[in-house]
C-alpha positions as CSV (number, residue, x, y, z in Angstrom):
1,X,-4.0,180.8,-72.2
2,X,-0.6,182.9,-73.1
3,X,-1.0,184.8,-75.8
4,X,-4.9,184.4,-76.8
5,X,-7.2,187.3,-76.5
6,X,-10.6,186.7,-74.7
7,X,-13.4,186.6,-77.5
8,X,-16.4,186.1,-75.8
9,X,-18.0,184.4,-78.9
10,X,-15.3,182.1,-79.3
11,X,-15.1,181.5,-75.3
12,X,-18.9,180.5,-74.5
13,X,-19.5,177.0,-73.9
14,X,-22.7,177.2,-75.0
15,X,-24.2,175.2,-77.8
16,X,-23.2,176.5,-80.6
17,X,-24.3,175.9,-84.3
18,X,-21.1,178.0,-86.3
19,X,-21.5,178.1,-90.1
20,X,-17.9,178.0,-91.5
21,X,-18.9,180.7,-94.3
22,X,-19.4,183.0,-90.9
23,X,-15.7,182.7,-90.0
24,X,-12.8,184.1,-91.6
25,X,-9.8,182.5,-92.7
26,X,-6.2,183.8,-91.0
27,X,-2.7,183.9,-91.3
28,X,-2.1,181.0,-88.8
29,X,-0.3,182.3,-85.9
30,X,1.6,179.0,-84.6
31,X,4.9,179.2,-85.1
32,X,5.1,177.5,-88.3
33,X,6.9,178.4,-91.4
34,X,4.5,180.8,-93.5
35,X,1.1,180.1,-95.5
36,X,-0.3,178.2,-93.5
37,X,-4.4,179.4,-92.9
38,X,-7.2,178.4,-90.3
39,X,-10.4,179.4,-89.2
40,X,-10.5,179.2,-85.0
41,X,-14.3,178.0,-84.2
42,X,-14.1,177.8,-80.5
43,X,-11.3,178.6,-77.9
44,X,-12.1,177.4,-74.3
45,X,-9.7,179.0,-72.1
46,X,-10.2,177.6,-69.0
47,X,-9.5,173.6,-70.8
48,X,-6.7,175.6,-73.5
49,X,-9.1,173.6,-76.2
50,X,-9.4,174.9,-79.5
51,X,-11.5,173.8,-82.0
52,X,-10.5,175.0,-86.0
53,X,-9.8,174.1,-89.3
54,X,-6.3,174.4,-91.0
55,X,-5.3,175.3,-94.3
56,X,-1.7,173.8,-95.7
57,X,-1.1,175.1,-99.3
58,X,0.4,172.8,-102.0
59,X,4.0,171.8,-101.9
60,X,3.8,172.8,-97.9
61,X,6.4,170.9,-95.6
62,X,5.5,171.5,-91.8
63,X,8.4,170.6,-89.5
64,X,9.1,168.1,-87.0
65,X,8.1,169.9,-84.2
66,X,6.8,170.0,-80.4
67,X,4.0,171.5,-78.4
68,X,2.7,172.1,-74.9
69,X,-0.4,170.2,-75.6
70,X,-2.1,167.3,-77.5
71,X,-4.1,167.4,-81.2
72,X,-6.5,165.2,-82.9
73,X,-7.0,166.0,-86.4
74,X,-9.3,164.8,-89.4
75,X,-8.0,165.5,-92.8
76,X,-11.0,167.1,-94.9
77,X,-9.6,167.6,-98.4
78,X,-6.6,167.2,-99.9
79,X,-3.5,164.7,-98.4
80,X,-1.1,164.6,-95.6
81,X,1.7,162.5,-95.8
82,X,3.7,161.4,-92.2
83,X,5.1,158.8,-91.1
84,X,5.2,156.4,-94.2
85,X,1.6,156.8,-94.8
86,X,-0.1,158.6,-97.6
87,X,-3.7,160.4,-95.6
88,X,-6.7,161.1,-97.2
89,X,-10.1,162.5,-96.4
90,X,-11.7,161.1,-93.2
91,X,-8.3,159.7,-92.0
92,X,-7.2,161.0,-88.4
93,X,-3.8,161.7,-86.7
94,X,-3.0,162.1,-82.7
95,X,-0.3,164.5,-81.9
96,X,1.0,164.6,-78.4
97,X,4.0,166.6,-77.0
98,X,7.0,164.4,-78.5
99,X,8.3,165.0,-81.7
100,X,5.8,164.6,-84.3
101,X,6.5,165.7,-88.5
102,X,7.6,166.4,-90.5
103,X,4.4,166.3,-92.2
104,X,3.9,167.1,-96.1
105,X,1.1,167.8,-97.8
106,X,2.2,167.7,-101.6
107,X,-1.1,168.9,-103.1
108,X,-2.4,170.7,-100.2
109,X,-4.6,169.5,-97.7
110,X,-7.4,171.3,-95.2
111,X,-8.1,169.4,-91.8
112,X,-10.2,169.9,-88.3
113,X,-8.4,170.0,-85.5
114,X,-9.2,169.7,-81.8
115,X,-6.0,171.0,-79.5
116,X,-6.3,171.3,-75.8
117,X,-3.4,172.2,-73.8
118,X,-1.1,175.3,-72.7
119,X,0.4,176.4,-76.2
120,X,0.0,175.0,-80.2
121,X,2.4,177.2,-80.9
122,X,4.8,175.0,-82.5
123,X,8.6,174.4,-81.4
124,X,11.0,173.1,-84.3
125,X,14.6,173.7,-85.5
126,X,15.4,175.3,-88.8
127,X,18.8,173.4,-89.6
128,X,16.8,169.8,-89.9
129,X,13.8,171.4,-91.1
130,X,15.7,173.0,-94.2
131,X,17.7,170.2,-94.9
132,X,14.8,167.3,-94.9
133,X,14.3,165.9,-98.3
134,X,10.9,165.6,-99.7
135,X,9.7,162.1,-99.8
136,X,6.1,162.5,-101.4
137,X,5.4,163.7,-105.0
138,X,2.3,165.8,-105.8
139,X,-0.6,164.0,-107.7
140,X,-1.4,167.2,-109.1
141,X,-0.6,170.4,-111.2
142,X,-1.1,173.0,-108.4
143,X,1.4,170.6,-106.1
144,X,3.9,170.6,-108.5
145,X,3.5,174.3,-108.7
146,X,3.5,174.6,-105.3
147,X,6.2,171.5,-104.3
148,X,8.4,173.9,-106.7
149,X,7.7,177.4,-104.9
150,X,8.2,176.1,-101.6
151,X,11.2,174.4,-102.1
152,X,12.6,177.4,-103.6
153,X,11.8,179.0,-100.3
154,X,13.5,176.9,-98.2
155,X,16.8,177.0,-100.5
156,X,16.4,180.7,-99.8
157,X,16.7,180.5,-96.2
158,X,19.4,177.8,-96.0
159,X,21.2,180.3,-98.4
160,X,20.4,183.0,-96.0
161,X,21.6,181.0,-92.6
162,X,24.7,180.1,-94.7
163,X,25.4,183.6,-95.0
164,X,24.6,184.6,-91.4
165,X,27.0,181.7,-89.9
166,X,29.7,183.0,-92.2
167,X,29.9,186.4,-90.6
């Protein structure tokens, strides 16, 4: 697939029994706005699946967005709020290559996720994506914390866009 280095390990089809202390957590590399981690279990290249777990900090807003493939995801801890609905643990969202998002996860939220296609690198604009308006509040201190930080962030950038369409 573009843009994914061979790892034999990750690439055998074998069985596999992969203790999630044994891999690392990473700066997700997917296009997204950052902070966002995962841990990448298993990368066919031949079918473009991949197989990982992602991280989504408190406060986190991820972006209506597009890619060249389809996800299924399991939220593990935390919540994930789209499309009018509120997510918990064991609850499960399909992703295909329409528009899906934006997707907030006011108190954080870790899922698994099963992509197969050419690219999960995610395709989203930043006008829309900086002016959406939080519709979830966070159930706990560290959202509120981190609801706060983030949206601070994104001010930041609209400031800086402002400034760059002004010259």
């Amino acid at each position: 697939m573009k843009g994914e280095a061979y790892d034999p390990v990750l690439c055998d089809n074998a069985f596999a029994v992969i203790p999630d202390g044994d891999v690392p957590w990473t700066e997700a590399a997917n296009g997204l706005p950052p902070g966002v981690l995962a841990k990448r279990f298993q990368f066919d290249p031949v079918m473009g699946r991949r197989a990982s777990k992602v991280r989504f900090p408190p406060g986190y807003i991820e972006p209506e967005h597009t890619h060249k493939g389809w996800h299924s995801l399991v939220v593990l801890e935390g919540r994930m709020c789209v499309a009018g609905k509120d997510l918990r643990p064991g609850d499960c969202v399909f992703g295909w290559d329409l528009p899906h998002g934006p997707f907030e996860y006011p108190d954080g939220c870790t899922v698994f996720t099963v992509a197969v296609g050419e690219s999960m690198h995610h395709e989203w604009e930043w006008a829309p994506f900086l002016a959406y308006e939080r519709q979830w509040a966070p159930e706990t201190p560290e959202g509120e914390k981190g609801c706060v930080a983030f949206d601070a962030w994104r001010r930041e950038r609209r400031a800086e866009q402002t400034l760059a369409a002004a010259r």
